[in-house]
N, CA, C and O atoms as a Tinker XYZ file with bonds, in Angstrom:
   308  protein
     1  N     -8.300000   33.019000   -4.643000    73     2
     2  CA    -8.363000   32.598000   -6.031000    64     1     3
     3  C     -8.096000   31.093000   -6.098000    63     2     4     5
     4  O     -7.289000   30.617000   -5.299000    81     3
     5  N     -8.645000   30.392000   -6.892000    73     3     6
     6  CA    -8.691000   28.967000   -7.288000    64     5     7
     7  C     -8.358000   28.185000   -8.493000    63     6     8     9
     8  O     -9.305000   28.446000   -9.235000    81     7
     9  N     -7.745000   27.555000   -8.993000    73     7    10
    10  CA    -7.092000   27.198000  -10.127000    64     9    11
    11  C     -7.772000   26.109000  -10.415000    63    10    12    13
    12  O     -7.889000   25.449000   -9.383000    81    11
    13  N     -8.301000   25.571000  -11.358000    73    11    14
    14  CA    -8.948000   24.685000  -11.713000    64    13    15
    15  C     -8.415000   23.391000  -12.487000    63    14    16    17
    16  O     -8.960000   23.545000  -13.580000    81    15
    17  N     -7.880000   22.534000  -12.551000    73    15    18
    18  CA    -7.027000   21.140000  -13.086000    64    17    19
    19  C     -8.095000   20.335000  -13.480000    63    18    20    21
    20  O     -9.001000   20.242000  -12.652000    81    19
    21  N     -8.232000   19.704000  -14.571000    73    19    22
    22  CA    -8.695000   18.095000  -15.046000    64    21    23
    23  C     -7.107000   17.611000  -15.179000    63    22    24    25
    24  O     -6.013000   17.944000  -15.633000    81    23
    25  N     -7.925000   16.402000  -14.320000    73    23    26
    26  CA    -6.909000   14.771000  -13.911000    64    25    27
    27  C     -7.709000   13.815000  -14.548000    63    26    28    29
    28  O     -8.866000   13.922000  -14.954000    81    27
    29  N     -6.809000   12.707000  -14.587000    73    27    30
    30  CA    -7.445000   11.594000  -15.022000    64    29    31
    31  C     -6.877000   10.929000  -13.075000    63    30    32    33
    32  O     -5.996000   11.136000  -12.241000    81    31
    33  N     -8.127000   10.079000  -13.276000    73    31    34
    34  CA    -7.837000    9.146000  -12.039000    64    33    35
    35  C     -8.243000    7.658000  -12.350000    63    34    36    37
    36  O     -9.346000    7.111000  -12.313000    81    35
    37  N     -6.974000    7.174000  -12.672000    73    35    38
    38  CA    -6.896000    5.693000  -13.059000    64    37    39
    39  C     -7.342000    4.467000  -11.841000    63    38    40    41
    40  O     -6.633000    4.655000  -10.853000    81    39
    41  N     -8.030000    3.616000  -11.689000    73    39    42
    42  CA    -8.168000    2.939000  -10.960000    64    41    43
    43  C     -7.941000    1.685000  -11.051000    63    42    44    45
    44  O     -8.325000    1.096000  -12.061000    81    43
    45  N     -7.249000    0.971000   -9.993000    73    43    46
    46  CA    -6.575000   -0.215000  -10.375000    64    45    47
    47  C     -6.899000   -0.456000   -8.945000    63    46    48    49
    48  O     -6.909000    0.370000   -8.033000    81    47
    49  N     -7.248000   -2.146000   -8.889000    73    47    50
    50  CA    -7.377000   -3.438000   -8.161000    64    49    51
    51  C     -6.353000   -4.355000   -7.753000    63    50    52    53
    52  O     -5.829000   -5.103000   -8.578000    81    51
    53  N     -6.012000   -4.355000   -6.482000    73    51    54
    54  CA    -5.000000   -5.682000   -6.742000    64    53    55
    55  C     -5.434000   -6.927000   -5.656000    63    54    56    57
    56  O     -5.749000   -6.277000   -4.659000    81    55
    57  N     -5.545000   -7.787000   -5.451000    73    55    58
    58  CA    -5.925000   -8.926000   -4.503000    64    57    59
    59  C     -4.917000   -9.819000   -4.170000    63    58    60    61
    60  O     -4.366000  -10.687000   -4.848000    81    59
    61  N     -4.715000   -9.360000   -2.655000    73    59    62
    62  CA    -3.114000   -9.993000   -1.933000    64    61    63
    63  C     -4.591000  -11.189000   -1.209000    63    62    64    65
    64  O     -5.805000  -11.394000   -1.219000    81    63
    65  N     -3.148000  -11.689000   -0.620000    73    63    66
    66  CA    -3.487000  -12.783000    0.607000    64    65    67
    67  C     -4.257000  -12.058000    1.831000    63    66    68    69
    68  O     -5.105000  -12.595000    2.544000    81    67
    69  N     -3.868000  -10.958000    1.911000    73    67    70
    70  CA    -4.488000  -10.447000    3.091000    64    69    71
    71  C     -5.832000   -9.494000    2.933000    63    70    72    73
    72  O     -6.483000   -8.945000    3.822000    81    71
    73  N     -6.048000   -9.482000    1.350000    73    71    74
    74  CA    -7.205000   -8.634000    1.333000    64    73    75
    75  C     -6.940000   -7.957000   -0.323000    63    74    76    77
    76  O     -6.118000   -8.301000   -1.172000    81    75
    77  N     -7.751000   -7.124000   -0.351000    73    75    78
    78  CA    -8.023000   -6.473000   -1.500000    64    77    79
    79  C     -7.864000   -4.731000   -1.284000    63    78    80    81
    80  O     -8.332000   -4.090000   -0.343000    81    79
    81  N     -7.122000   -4.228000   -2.360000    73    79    82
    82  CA    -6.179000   -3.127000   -2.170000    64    81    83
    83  C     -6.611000   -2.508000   -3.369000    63    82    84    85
    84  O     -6.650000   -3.103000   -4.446000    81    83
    85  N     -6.994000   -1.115000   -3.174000    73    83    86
    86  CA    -7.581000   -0.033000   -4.077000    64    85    87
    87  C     -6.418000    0.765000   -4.502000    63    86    88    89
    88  O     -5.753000    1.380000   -3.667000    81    87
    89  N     -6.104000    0.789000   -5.919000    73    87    90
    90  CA    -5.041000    2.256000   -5.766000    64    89    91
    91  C     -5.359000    2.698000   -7.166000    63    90    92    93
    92  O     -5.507000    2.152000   -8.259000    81    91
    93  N     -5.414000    4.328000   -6.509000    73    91    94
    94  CA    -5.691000    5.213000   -7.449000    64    93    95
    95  C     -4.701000    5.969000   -7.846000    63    94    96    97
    96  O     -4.165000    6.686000   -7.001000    81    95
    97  N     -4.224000    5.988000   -9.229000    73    95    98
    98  CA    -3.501000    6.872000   -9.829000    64    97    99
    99  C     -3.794000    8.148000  -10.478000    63    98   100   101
   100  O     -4.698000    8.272000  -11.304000    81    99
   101  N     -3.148000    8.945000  -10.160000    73    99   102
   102  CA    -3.362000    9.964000  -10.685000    64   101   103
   103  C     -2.633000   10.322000  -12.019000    63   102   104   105
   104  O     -1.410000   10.446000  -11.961000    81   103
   105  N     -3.524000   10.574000  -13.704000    73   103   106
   106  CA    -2.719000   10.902000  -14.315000    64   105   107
   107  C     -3.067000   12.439000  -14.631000    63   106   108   109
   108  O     -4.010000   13.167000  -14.324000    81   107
   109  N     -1.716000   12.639000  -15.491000    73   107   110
   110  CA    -0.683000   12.353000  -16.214000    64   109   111
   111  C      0.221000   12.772000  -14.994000    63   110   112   113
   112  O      1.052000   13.571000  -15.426000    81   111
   113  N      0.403000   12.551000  -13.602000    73   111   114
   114  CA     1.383000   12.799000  -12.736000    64   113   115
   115  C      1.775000   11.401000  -12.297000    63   114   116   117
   116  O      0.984000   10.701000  -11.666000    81   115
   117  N      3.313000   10.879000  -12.713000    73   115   118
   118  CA     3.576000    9.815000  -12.653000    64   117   119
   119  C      4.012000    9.717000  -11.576000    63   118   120   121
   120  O      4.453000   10.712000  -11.001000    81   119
   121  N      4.012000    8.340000  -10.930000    73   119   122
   122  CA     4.506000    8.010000   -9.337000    64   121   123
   123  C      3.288000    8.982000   -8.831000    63   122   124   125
   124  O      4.012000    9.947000   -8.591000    81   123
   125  N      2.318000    9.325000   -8.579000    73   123   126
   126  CA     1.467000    9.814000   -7.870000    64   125   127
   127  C      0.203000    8.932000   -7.684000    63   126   128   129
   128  O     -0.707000    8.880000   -8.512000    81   127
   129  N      0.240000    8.144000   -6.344000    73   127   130
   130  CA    -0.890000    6.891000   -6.036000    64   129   131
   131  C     -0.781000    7.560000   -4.383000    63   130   132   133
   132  O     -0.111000    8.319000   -3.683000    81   131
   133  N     -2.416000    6.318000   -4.365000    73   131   134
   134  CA    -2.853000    6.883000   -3.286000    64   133   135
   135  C     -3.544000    5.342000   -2.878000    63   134   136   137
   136  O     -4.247000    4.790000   -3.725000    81   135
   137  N     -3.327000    4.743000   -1.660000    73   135   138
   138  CA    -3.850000    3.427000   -1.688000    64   137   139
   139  C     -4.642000    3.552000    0.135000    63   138   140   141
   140  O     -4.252000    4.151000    1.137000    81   139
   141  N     -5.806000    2.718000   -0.108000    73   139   142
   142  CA    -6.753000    2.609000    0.698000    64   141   143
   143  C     -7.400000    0.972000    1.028000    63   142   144   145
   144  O     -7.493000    0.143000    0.123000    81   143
   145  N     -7.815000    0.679000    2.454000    73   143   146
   146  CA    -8.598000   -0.061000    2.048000    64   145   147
   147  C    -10.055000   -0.122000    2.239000    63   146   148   149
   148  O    -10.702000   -0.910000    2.929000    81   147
   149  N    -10.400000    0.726000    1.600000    73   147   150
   150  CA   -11.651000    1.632000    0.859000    64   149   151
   151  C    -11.146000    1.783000   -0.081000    63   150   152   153
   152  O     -9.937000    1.611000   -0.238000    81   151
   153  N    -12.105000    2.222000   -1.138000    73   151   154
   154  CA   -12.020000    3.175000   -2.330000    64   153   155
   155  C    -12.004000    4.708000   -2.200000    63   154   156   157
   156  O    -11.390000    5.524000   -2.888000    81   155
   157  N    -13.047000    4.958000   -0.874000    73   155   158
   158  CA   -13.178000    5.948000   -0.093000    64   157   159
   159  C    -12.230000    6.719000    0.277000    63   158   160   161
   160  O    -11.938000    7.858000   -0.086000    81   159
   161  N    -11.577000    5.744000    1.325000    73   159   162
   162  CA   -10.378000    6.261000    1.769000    64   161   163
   163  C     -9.375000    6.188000    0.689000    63   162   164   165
   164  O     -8.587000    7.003000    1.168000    81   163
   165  N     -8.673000    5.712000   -0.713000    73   163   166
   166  CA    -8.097000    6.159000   -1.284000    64   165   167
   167  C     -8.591000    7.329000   -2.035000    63   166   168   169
   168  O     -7.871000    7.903000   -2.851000    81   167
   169  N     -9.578000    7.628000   -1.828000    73   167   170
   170  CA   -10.242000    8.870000   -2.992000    64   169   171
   171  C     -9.593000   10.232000   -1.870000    63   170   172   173
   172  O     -9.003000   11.130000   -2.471000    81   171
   173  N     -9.683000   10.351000   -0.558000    73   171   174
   174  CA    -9.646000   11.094000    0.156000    64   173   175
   175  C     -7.950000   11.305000    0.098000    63   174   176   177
   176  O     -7.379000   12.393000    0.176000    81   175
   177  N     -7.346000   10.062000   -0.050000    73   175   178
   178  CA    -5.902000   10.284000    0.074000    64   177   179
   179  C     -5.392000   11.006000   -1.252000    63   178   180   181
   180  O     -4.577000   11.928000   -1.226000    81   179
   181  N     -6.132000   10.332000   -2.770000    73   179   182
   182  CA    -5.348000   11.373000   -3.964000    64   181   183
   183  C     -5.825000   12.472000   -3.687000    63   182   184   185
   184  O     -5.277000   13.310000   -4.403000    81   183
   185  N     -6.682000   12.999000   -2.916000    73   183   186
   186  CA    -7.106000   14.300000   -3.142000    64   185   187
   187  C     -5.852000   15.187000   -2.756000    63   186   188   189
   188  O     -5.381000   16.115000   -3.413000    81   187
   189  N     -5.446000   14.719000   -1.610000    73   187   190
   190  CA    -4.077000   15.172000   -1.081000    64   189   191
   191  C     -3.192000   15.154000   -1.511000    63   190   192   193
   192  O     -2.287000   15.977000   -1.379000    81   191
   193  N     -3.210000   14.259000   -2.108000    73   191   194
   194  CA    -1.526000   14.226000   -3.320000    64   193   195
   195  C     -2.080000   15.197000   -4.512000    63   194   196   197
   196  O     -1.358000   16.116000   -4.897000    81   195
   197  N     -3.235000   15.007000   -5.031000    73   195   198
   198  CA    -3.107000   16.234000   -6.463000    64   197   199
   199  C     -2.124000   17.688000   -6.150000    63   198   200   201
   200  O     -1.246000   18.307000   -6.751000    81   199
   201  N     -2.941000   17.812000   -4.688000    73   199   202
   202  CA    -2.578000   19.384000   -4.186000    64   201   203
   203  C     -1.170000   19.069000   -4.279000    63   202   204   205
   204  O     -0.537000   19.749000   -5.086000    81   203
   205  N     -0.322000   17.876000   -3.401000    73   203   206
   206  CA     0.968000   18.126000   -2.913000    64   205   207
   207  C      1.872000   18.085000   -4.490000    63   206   208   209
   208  O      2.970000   18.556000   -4.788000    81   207
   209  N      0.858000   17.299000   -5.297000    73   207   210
   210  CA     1.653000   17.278000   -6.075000    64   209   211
   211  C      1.871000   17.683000   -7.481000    63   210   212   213
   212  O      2.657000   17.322000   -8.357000    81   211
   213  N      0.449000   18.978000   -7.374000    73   211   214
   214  CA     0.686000   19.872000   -8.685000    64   213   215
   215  C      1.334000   20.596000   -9.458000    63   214   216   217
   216  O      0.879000   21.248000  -10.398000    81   215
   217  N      2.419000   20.523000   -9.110000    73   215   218
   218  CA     3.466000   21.670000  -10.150000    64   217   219
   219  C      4.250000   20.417000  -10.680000    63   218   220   221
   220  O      5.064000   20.683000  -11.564000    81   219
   221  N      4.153000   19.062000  -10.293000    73   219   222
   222  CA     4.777000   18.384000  -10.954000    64   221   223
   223  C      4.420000   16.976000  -12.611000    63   222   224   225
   224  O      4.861000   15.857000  -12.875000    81   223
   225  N      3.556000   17.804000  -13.195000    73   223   226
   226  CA     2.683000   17.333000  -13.804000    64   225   227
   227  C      3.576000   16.334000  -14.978000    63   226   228   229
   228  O      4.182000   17.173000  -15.645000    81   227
   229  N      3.901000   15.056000  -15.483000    73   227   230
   230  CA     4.815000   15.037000  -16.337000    64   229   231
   231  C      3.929000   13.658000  -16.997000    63   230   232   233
   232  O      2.849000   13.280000  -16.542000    81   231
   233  N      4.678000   12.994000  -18.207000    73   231   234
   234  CA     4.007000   12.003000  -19.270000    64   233   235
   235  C      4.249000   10.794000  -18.089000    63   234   236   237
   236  O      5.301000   10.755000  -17.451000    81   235
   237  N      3.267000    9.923000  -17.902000    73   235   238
   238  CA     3.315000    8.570000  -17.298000    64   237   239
   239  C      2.737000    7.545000  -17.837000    63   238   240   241
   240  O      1.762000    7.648000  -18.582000    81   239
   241  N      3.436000    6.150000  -17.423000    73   239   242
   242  CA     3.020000    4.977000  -18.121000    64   241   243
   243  C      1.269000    4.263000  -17.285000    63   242   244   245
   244  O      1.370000    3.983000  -16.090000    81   243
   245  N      0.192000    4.087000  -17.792000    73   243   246
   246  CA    -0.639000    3.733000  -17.403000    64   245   247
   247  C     -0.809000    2.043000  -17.508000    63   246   248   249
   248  O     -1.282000    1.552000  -18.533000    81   247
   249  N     -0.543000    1.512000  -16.790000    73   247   250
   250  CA    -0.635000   -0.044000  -16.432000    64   249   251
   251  C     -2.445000   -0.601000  -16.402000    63   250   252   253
   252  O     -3.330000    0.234000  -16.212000    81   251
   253  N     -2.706000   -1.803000  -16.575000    73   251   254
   254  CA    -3.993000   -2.296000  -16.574000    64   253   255
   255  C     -4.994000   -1.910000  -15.437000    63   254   256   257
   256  O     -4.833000   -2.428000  -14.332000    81   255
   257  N     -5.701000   -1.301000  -15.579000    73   255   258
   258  CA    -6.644000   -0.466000  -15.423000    64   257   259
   259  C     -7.898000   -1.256000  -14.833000    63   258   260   261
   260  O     -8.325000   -2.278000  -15.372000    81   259
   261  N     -8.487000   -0.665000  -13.610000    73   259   262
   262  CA   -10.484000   -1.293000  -13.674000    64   261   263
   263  C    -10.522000   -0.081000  -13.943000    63   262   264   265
   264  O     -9.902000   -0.382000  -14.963000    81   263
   265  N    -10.638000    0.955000  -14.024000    73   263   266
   266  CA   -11.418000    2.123000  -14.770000    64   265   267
   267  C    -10.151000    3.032000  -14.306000    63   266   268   269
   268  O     -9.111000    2.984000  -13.649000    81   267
   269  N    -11.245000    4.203000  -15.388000    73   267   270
   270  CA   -10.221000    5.925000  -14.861000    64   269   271
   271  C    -11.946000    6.852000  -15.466000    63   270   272   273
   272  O    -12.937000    6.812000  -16.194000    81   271
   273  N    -11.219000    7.544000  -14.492000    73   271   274
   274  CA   -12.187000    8.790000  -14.848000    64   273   275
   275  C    -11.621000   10.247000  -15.274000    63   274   276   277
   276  O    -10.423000   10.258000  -14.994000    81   275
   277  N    -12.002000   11.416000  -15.813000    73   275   278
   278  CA   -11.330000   12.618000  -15.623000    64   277   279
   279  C    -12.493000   13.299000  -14.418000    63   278   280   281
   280  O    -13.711000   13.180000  -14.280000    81   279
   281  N    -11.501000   13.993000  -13.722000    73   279   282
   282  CA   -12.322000   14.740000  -12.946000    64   281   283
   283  C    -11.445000   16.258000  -12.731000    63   282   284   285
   284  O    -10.371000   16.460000  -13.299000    81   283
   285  N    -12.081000   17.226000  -11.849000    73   283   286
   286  CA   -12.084000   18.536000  -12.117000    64   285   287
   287  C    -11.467000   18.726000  -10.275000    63   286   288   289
   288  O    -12.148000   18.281000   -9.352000    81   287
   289  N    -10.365000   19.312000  -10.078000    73   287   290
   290  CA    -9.800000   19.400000   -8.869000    64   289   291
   291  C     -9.513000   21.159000   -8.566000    63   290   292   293
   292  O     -9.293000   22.108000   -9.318000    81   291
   293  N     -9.618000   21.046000   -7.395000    73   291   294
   294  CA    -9.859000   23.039000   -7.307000    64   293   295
   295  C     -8.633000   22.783000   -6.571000    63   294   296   297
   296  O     -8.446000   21.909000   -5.724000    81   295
   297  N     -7.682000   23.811000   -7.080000    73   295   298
   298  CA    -6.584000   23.587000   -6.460000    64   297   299
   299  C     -6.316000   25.293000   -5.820000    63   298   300   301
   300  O     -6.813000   26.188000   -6.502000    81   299
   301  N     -5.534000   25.706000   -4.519000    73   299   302
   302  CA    -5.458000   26.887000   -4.304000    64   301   303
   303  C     -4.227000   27.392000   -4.966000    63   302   304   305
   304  O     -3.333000   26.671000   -5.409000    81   303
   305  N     -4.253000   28.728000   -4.998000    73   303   306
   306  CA    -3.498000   29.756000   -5.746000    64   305   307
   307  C     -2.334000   30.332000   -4.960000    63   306   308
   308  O     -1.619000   31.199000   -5.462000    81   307
């Protein structure tokens, strides 16, 4: 059996000295990021945190944004 979740997945940019850094937040689960340097590879990493971190779903502050999306996560039962 499979449980079905809509997330929002906030996406935010940041540009160090050493490069350019993807991190994706996951809302409404606060403190739940996932950072890559890909977009790729951070997409692959929240996927892992939704799972680890679904029972902990709570209100979070959303900081300046390059986009968010909602998307649809199959989570197991």
């Amino acid at each position: 059996m499979v449980r079905r979740v809509k997330v929002g997945i906030v996406v935010y940019k940041e540009v160090e000295e050493d490069g350019t850094a993807w991190y994706l937040a996951v809302e409404p689960m606060s403190g739940a990021q996932a950072q890559g340097e890909s977009l790729e590879e951070a997409i692959e990493k929240v996927k892992e945190e939704v799972v680890r971190m679904s029972e902990a779903w709570c209100e979070s502050e959303v900081r300046e944004a390059v986009d968010a999306k909602i998307v649809e996560v199959e989570l197991p039962e």
